[in-house]
N, C-alpha and C positions, 0 to 999 in steps of 0.2 A: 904774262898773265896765266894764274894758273887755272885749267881747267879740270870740273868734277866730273869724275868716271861713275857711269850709271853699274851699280853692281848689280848683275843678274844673278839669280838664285840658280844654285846648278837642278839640273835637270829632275836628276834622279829623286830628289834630296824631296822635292817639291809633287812629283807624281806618289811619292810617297806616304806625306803632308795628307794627300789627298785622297789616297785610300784610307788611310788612319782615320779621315774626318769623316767620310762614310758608313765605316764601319762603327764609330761611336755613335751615331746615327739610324741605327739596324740594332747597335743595342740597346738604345733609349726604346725604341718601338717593343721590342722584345719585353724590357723590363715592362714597359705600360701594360703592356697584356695582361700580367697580372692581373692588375686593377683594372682602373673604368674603363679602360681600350676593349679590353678581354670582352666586356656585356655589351658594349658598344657594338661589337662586331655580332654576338648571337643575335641582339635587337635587327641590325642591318640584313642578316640573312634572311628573318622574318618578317621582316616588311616586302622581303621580292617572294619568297614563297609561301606565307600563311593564306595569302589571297585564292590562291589554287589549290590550296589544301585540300576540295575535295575533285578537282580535277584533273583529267591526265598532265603527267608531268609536264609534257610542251606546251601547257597552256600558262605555267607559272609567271607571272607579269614582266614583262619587256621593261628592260635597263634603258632611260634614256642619259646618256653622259654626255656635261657639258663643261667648257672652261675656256679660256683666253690666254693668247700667249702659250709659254712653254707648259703650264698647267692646261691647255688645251692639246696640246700636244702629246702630253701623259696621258690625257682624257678620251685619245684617240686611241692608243694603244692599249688601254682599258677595257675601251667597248670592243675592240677585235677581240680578245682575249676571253672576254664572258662572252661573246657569237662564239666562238668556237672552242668552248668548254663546255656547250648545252644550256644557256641563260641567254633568248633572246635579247640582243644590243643593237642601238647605234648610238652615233654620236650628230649632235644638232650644237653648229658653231653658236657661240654667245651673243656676236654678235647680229647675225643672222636672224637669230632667234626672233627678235624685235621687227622684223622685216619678214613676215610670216610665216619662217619655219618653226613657230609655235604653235602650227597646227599640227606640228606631226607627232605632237605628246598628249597623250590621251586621260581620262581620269582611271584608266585603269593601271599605267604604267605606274614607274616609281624613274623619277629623276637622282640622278647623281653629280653633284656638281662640284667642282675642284679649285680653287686658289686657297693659296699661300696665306694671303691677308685675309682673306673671306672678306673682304670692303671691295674686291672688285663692281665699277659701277655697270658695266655692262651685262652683271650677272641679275641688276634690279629688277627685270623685266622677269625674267622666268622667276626670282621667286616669288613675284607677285603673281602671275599665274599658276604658280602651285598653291598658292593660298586659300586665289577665289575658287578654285576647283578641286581642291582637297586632295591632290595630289602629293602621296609620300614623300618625301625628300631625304635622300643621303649625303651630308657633306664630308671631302676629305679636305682638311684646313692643318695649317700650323697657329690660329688663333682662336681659342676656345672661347674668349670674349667676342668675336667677330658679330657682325647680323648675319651670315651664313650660318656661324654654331647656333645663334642664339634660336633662327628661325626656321632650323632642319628640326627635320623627324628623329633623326639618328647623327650626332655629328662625333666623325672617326677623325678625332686631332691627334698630330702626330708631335711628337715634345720636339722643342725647339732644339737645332744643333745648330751651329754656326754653317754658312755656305762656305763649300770648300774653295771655291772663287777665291784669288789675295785680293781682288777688291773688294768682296762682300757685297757684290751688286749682281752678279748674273745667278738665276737659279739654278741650283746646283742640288747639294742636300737635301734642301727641300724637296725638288723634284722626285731622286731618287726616292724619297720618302713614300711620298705619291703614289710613285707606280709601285713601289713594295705594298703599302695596303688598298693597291688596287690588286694586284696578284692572289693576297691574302685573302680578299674576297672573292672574287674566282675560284680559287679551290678551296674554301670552304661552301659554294655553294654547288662544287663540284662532288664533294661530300658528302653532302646533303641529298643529291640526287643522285648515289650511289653509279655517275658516271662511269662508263665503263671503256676498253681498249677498242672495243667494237663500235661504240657510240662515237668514240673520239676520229676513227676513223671513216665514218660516216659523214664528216665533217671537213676530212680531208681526204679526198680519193685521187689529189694530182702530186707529183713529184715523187723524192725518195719516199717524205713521210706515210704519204698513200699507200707505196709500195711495200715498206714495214707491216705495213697495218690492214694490207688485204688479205682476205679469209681463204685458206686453202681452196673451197669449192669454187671460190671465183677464177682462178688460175688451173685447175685440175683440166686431165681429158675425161671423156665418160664415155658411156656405151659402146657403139663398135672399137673406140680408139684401144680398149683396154687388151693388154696381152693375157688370156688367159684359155686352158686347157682342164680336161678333167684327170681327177686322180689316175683313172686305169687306160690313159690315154698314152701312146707310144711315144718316145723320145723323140723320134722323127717328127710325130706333128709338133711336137711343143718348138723342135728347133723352128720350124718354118714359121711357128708363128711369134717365136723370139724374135725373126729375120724379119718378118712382116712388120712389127710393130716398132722394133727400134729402139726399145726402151733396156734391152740389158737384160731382162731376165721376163719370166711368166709368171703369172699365177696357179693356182693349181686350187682346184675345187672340188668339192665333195657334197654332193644335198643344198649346191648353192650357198655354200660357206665359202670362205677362204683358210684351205688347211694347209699351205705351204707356196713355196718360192723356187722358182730353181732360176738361178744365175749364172752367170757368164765364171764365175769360182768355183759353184756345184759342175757345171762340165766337166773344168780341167779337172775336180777332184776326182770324178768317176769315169773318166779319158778311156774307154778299151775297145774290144771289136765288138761288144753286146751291146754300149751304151744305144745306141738307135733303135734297139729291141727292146730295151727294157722300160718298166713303165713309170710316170713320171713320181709316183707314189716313192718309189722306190732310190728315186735321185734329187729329192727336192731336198729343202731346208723348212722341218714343221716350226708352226706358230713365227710367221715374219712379222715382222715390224713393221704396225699400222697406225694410221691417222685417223682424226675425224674429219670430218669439211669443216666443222666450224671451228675450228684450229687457226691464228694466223701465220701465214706464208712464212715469216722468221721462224717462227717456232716450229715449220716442220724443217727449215735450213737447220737448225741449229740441232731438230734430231739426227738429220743425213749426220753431218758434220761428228756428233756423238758416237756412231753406229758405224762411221766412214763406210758409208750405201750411199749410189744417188740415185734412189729411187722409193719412193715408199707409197705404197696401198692406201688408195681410203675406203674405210668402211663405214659400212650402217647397220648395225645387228649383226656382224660376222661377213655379211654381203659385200663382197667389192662394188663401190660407185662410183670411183677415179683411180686414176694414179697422174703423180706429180715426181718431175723428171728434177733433176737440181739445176739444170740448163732453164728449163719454165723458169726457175724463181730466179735466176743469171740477169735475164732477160728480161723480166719485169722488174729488175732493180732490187729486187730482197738483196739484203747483205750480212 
């Protein structure tokens, strides 16, 4: 009796299949833009921020996001994403909803809500309380006929691409779709409120990305820590207070400016039997290379790094306020 061999698809052949179908997928979105996607989305940003138009920006209306299943899923990663791009979010499960965490949507927010079909039944409950309470609504759908298109504010449908699943049953495509014009909205509303490197790390103050995104002043030493000496001051103090402070070199000041540097390379340059007599005017390095505080920690690494110095001044009007060692930003994670 002869028996049939199941042919497997080779591996390669088929992760392949799959990014292709993806990608055809990202470019149906892309072309839509053009057309109705493109206004679709201006509408969408103006419905979360016209409302606050005349108010401070953190007042602009709270993103509530909802969906079921794997478009619940998306819908999670959506709302973390606008929380921490500056557009207050959460996400309130679908089905929950109906079990009174439809209290936690307000008529000032604006809902967002996400299936495939837009026929999901457990989404019936929230739009009918956006109805009676005139609550905006955003759909992200792959069915523009849906009652979700039909009965949002703004409905962002994404053009149909086949799921890259070989069964055509798990969501796939569509998903990815999802979170792309969830992303798309995030940073256009990122845009819109001229979000910034400072804002964004306001947001995040734990981990590496925190550590990226901390401000020079918050990692700097300041006042007694700082090594500095005045212009017509002798070599001898300036060394003790090289040795005191530990940082590599002094500063050197004049009328409470910062008019130079002497380091650990200005010594060996000026090496003889006078240097201890002579004044630090005379063996510094004019105009060093300074910071601001409000500089981030990378960007003063990535001046060291530039300059190969680990150490550099901050100032305020000429005035030294810190100085920052490259072992500080070692140590706090900057990279």
């Amino acid at each position: 009796m002869k028996t049939t061999e199941l042919v497997r698809p080779n591996l390669t052949t088929l992760l392949d299949e799959t990014a292709a179908t993806q990608e055809q997928a990202i470019g149906a979105i892309r072309r839509a833009l053009a057309g109705t996607l493109g206004k679709r989305f201006d509408d969408a940003i103006a419905l979360i921020t016209d409302a606050a138009a005349e108010a401070p920006r953190p007042a602009r209306r709270r993103v509530i996001v909802s969906g079921l299943g794997k478009s619940g899923h998306i819908g999670r990663k959506i709302a973390a994403t606008l929380a921490s791009t500056g557009t207050p979010a959460h996400f309130v499960h679908a089905a929950e909803a109906s079990h009174g965490d439809l209290g936690m949507v307000t008529p000032q927010d604006v809902i967002l809500l996400l299936s495939n079909s837009g026929e999901t039944a457990e989404l019936r409950d929230i739009l009918t309380y956006a109805k009676r309470f005139a609550i905006p609504l955003i759909a992200i759908t792959g069915n523009a006929k849906s009652t979700l298109a039909r009965v949002a504010s703004v409905a962002l449908v994404y053009p149909k691409v086949r799921e890259a699943c070989p069964l055509q049953l798990a969501p796939t495509t569509s998903t990815m779709q999802q979170l792309v014009l969830g992303d798309m909205l995030a940073i256009g509303l990122m845009s819109d409120a001229e979000f910034s490197a400072t804002d964004f790390g306001l947001y995040h103050p734990g981990g590496k990305l925190g550590a990226q995104l901390a401000r020079v002043d918050s990692i700097m030493h300041k006042a007694n820590a700082l090594p500095l000496v005045e212009h017509d001051a002798p070599m001898g103090e300036a060394l003790i207070e090289m040795s005191s402070k530990a940082f590599g070199c002094v500063g050197v000041m004049k009328n409470g400016a910062l008019i130079g540097i002497v380091t650990d390379g200005d010594l060996r340059r000026h090496m003889s039997a006078g240097l201890i007599t002579a004044t630090t005017a005379g063996v510094m390095t004019p105009n060093p290379a300074t910071i601001e505080g409000g500089m981030l920690a990378v960007e003063a690494l990535a001046e060291m790094n530039a300059k190969a110095i680990t150490s550099l001044f901050v100032t305020k009007d000429q005035r030294p306020v810190g100085i920052v060692h490259v072992h500080d930003l070692l140590r706090y994670g900057v990279r």
